[in-house]
C-alpha positions as CSV (number, residue, x, y, z in Angstrom):
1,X,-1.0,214.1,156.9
2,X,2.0,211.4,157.5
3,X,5.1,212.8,157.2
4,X,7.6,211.3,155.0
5,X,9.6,209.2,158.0
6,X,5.8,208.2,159.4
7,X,5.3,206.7,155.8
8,X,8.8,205.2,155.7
9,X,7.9,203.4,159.0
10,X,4.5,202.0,157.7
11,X,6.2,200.7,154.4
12,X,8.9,199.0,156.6
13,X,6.1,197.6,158.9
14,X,4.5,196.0,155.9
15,X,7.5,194.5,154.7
16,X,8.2,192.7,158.1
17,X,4.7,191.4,157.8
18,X,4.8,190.3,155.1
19,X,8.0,188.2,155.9
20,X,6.9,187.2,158.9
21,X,6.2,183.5,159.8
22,X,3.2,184.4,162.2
23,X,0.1,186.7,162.3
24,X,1.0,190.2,163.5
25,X,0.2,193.0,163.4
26,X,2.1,197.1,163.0
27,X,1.2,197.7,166.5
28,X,3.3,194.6,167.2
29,X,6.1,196.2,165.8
30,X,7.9,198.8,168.2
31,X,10.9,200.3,168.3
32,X,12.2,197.6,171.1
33,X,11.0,194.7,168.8
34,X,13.8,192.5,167.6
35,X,12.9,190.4,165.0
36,X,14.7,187.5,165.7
37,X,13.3,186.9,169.2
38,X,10.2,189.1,169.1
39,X,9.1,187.7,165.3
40,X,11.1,184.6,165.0
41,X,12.5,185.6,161.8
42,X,15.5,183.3,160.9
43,X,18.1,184.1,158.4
44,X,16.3,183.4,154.9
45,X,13.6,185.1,156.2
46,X,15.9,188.2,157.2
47,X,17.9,187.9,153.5
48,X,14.2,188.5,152.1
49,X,13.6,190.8,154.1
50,X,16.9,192.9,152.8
51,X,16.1,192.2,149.5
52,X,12.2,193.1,149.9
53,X,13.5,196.9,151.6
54,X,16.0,197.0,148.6
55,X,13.6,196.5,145.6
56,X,10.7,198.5,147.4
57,X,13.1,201.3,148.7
58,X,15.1,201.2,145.3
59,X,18.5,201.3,147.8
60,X,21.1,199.2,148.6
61,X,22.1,198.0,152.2
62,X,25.8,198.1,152.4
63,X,27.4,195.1,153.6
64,X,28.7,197.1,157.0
65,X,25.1,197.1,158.5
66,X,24.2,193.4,157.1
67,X,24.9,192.0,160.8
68,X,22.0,190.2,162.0
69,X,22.4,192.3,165.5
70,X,22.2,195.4,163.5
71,X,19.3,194.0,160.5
72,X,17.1,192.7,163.7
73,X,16.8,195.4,165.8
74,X,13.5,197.3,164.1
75,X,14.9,200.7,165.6
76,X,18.0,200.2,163.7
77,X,16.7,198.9,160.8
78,X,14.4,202.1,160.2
79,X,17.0,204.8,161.2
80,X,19.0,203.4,158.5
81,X,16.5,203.1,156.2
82,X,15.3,206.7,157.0
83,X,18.7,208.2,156.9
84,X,19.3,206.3,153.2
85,X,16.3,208.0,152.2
86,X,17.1,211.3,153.6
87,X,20.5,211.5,151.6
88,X,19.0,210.0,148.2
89,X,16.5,212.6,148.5
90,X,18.9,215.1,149.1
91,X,21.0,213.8,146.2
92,X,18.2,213.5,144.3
93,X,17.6,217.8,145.0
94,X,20.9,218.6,144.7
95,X,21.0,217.0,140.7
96,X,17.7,218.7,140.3
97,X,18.9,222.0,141.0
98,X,22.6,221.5,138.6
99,X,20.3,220.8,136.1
């Protein structure tokens, strides 16, 4: 069974892929892959890309981490995404339980 982070990285994948200009693949994407060089994303393609992981994450990427350096490494990208999703899920636990 994936664990929650595996199925974070395979909804992330799918989200590049879809923005992607070319055919790839998820074994394309690796934690070295920089989107800009490896994927030739450019920056509308990166700005859907934000708003894509927004809608289908339900978060918001604060302005701090909206540096292209930081948005095109894929390693970066998904430890930020991950650790977003680790605290709204702990947020999410923590209201459950004052209930």
């Amino acid at each position: 069974m994936d664990t929650k982070n595996e199925i974070i990285e395979q909804k992330i994948k799918s989200i590049i892929l879809k923005n992607a200009s070319l055919n790839y693949t998820e074994n394309d994407i690796t934690d070295n892959s920089d989107l800009v060089e490896d994927f030739k994303f450019d920056s509308m393609s990166i700005l859907q890309l934000v708003l894509d992981i927004e809608n289908d994450f339900k978060i918001q990427i604060e302005d701090d981490f909206l540096l292209i350096a930081l948005i095109s490494d894929y390693k970066s990208l998904k430890t930020y995404i991950i650790d977003i999703m680790s605290k709204k899920e702990e947020e999410n636990n923590k209201n459950e339980y004052s209930n």
